[in-house]
PLY file of the C-alpha trace (Angstrom):
ply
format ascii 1.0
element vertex 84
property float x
property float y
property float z
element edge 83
property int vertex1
property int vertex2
end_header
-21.18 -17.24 -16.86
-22.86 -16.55 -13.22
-25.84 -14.91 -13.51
-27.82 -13.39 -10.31
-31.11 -11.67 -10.38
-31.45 -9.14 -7.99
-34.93 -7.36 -6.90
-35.59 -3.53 -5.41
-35.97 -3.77 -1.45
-39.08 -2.01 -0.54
-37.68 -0.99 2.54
-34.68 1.48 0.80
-34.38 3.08 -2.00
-31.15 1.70 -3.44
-30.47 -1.88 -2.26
-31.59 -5.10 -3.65
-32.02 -8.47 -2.32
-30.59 -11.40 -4.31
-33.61 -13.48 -5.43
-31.17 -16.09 -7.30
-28.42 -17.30 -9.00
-27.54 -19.58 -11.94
-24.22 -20.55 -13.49
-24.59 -22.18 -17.48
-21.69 -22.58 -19.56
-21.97 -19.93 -22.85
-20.51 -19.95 -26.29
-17.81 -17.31 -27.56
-21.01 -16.27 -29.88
-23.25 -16.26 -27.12
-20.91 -13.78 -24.96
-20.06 -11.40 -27.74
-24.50 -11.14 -28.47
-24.30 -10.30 -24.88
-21.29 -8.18 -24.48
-21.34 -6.35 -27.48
-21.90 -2.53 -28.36
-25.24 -2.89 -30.01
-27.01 -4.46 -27.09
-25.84 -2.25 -24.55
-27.47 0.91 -26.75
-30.11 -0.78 -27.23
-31.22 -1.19 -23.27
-29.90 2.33 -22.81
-32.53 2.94 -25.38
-35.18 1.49 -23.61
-34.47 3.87 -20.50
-32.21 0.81 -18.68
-28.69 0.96 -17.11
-26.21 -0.65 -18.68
-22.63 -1.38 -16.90
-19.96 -3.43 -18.00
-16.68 -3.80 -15.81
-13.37 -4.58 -18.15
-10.17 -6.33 -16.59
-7.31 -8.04 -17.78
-7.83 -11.86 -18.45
-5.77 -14.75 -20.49
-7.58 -13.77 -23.62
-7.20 -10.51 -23.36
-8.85 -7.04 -22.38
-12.40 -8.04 -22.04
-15.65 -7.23 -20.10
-16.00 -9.55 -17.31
-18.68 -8.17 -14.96
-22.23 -6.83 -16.97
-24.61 -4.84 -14.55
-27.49 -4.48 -15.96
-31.06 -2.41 -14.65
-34.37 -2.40 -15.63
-36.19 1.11 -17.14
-38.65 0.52 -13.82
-35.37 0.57 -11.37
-37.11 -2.44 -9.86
-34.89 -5.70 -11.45
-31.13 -5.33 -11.54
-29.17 -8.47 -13.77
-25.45 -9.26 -12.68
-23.49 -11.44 -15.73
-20.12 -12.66 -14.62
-17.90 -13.87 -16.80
-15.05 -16.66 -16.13
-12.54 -17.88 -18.77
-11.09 -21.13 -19.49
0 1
1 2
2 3
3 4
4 5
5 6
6 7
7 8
8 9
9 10
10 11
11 12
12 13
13 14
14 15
15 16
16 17
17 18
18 19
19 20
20 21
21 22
22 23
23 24
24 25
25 26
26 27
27 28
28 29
29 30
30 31
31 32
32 33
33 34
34 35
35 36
36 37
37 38
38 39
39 40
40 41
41 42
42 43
43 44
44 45
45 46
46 47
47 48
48 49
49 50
50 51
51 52
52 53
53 54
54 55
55 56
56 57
57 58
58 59
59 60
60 61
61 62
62 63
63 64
64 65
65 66
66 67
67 68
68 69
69 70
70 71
71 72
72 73
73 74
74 75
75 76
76 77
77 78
78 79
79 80
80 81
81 82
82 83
């Protein structure tokens, strides 16, 4: 998984500048917590934007990009997901 953690530009309205980036090897548990239905409602819930990007990989049809916003439009979260 490649995570990068983005923050609002106070110059414009809707760009961000990259503040960094981390890449951690995850468990088939840990990406389904992350992935899965319930925790996507659950930011929605909060007043966040949730986005997840599906494609075709070797185990299947499964989300591999997860955009993610913060209720305060301020923080944006980009999970990508590579499989081996």
């Amino acid at each position: 998984m490649i995570k990068t953690s983005l923050v609002k530009n106070p110059d414009t309205k809707t760009t961000y500048i990259v503040e960094g980036q981390k890449t951690e090897q995850i468990t088939k548990e840990n990406y389904k917590n992350i992935v899965s239905k319930d925790t996507q409602k659950w930011f929605r819930n909060l007043g966040g934007s949730e986005t997840a990007k599906r494609t075709y990989t070797s185990r299947g049809y499964l989300i591999t990009k997860l955009t993610s916003i913060s209720p305060d439009r301020q923080n944006k979260s980009i999970y990508q997901f590579k499989f081996k």
